[in-house]
N, C-alpha and C positions, 0 to 999 in steps of 0.2 A: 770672343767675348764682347759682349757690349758696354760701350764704355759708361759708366755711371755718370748721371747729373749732378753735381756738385755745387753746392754753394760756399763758400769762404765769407763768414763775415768777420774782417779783421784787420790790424793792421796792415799800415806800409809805409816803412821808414825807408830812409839811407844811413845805411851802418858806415861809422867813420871806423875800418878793421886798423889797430896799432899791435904792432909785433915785438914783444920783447922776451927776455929767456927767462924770466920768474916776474909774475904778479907782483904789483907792489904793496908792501902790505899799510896799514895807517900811518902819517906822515912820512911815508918812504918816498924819492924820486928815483925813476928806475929810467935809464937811458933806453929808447926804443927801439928796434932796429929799421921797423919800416913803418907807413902806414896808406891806407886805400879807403877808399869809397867804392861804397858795392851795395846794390839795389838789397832790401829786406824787408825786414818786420815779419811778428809770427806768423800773421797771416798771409802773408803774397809770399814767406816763405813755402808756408806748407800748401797754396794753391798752386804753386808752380811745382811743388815734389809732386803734385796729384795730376796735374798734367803731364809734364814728363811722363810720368808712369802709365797714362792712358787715359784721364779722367777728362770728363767735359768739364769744363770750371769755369763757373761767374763768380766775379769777387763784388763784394758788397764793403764800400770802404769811403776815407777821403786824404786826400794829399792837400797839398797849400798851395799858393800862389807864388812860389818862388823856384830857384833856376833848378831846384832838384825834380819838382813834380813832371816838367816834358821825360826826364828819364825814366823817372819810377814806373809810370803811364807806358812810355815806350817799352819797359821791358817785360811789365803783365803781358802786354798786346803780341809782342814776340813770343812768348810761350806761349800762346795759341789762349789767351783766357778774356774772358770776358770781362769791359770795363765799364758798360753802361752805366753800370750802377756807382761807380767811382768818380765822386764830387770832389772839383777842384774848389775849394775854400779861400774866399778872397780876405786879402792881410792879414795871412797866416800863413806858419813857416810849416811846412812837411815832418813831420815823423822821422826824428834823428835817435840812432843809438850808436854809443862808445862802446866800441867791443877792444875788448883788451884780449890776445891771444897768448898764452907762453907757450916755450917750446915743448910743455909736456903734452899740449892739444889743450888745457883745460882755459877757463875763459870766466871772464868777469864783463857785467855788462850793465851799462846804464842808459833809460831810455827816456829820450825826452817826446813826451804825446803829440807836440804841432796838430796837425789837424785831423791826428785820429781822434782826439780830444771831443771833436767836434760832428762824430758821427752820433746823433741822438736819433731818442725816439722816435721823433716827429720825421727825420730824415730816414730813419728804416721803411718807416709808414707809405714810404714811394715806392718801396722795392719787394713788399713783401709777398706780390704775385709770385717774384724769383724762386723766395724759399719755399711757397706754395705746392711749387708745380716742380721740385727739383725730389732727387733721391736722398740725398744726405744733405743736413747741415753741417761744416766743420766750425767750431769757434775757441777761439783763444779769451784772454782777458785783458789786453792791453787797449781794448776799447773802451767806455764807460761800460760798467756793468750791469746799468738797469735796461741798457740798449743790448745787450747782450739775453738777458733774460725775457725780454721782448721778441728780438730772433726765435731763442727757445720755443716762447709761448705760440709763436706763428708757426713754427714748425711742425710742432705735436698737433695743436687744433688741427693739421693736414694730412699727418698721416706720416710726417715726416720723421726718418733716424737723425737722429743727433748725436754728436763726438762733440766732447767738449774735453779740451787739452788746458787744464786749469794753471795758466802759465801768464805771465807772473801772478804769484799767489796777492792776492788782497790782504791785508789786515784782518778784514771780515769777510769772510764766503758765507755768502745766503745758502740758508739749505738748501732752498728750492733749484739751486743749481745741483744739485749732486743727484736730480730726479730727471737723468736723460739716458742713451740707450748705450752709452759707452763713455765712462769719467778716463780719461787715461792720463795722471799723472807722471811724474820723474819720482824716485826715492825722496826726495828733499821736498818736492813739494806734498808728496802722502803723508810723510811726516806734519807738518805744517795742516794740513788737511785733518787729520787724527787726534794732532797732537801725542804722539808715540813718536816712539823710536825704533826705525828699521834696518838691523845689524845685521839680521842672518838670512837665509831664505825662508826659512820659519817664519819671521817676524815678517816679511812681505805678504806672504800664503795669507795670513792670519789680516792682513791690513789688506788686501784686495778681498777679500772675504768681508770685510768691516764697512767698506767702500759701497757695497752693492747692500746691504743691511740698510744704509745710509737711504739708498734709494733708487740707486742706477742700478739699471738692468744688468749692467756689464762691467766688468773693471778692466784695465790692462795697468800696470806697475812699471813702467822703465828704469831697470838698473843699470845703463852704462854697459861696461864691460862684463858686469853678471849676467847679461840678457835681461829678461821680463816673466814677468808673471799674469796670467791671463784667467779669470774668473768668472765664469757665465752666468751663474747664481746656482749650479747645480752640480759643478767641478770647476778643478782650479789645475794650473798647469805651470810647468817652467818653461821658457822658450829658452834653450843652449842660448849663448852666445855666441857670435863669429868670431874666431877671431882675429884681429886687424893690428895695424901699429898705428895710432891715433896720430893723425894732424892735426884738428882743428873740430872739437866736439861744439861749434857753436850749432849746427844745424840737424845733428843729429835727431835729435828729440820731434824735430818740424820734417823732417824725411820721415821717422817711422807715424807720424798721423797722417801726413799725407796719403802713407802708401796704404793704410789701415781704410780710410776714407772711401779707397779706389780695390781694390781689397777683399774685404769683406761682403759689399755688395755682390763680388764675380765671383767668390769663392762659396758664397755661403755657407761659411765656417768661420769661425773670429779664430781656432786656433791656425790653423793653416793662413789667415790673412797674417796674423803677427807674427810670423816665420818670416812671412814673405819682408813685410814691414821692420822686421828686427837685422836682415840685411840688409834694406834701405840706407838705417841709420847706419848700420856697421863702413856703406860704402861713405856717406859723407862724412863720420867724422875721420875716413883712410885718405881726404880731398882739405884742400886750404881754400878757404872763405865759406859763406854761408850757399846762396843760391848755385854759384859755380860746385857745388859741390853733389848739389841733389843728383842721381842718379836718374837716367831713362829707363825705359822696360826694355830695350834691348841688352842695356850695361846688369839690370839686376837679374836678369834669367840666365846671364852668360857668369854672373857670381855664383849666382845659386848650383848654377851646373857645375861649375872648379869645386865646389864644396864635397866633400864625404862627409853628410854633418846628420846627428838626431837629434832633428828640431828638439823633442821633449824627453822631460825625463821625471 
């Protein structure tokens, strides 16, 4: 298979990961048991799920001027991904998030913008030959969002698919975002998105259905442990879940877009890529930390093969 072009325009932080065995909740102090620095953000997460996995990938991005961006830099460039388009921003801190982890895998996370803050319009405006001339755009929302709807708009005037993983939710979501060729939210954020509530597998069917009404060609639904739901505008699907014992569901979500990304182009099938993509996530959140945990194409075909599993139901 030929490996897809990809663009990533998105984030790149350093996640400070803290380790303790329950969340703390409002005014609680909860004694930690560890904690680490580990290359991330949504986006250099799910570029690098998309290389591992096989994708050609240029990241379109910016880190800051301090001692984290030689690493961040370093570690895109080691997974095989393109940086050119990655502006180091002078007196300005890099892209930091608190990822709080407990022992049940689940995770709480707070992100400070540093110099993704600072990827604007006018700064896409250098790159946008990239997403011209690539096969897919992936994008997240932890960029500014009218830089983000800009990407969009450059990509479609080309001819280009677009996956937009609408994470973290805004306050306000522009319509005009929900009009690309793959929306794939989490539960919590289609909620947010709807404004519904999704309890059952009914109440997803019925909201990936609602999604693509919206304006996207496509929907996919990530439930976690439930699997996903996958909507093309003309059938709707359950992808099974795998299932795993959770370590650390911070990357999950950013493994199955990745692998979706990389995926769908070589499958030519969105249900068969989210099969594939739905063990992506299943191998990261079975791994501790975010990037250390994405899965290559040799780890996920050799998953797929131990599996006796029907993808749909």
């Amino acid at each position: 298979m030929t490996s897809p072009r990809i663009v990533v325009l998105g984030s790149i932080n350093m996640d400070v990961v803290i380790r303790c065995e329950t969340l703390p909740r409002p005014g609680e102090t909860v004694i930690a048991k560890s904690s680490d620095e580990v290359c991330g953000g949504k986006g250099a997460n799910q570029a690098i799920a998309a290389a591992r996995l096989g994708g050609k990938v240029e990241m379109i991005g910016s880190v800051g001027s301090d001692s984290f961006a030689t690493r961040l830099l370093t570690n895109l460039r080691d997974a095989d991904i393109s940086v050119e388009a990655v502006r180091r921003e002078n007196a300005c801190a890099s892209g930091l998030a608190v990822v709080a982890v407990e022992d049940s895998g689940q995770n709480s996370i707070l992100v400070v913008p540093g110099a993704n803050g600072r990827v604007t319009i006018e700064t896409l405006s250098e790159h946008e030959h990239r997403i011209a001339s690539s096969e897919m755009l992936l994008c997240q929302l932890e960029l500014p969002i009218e830089t983000v709807i800009r990407g969009i708009e450059v990509a479609q005037a080309n001819g280009v698919r677009v996956i937009l993983n609408p994470a973290p939710m805004p306050s306000v979501f522009p319509e005009s975002l929900f009009h690309v060729d793959l929306i794939c939210p989490n539960q919590h954020e289609a909620e947010s998105l709807l404004k519904t509530s999704i309890v059952s597998a009914d109440d997803a069917v019925s909201a990936s259905q609602e999604l693509v009404r919206r304006g996207a060609k496509h929907s996919i639904i990530t439930l976690g442990s439930d699997g996903a739901v996958v909507c093309d505008g003309s059938r709707t699907q359950w992808i099974k879940p795998f299932v795993i014992s959770p370590v650390d569901t911070t990357a999950a979500g950013d493994a199955f877009a990745g692998a979706i990304a990389v995926y769908w182009p070589q499958l030519g099938d969105l249900f068969q890529a989210a099969r594939y993509a739905s063990a992506a996530g299943a191998i990261a959140a079975s791994r501790a930390g975010a990037q250390p945990s994405l899965p290559t194409r040799a780890e996920l075909e050799a998953f797929l093969n131990s599996q006796s599993h029907d993808a749909t139901h």
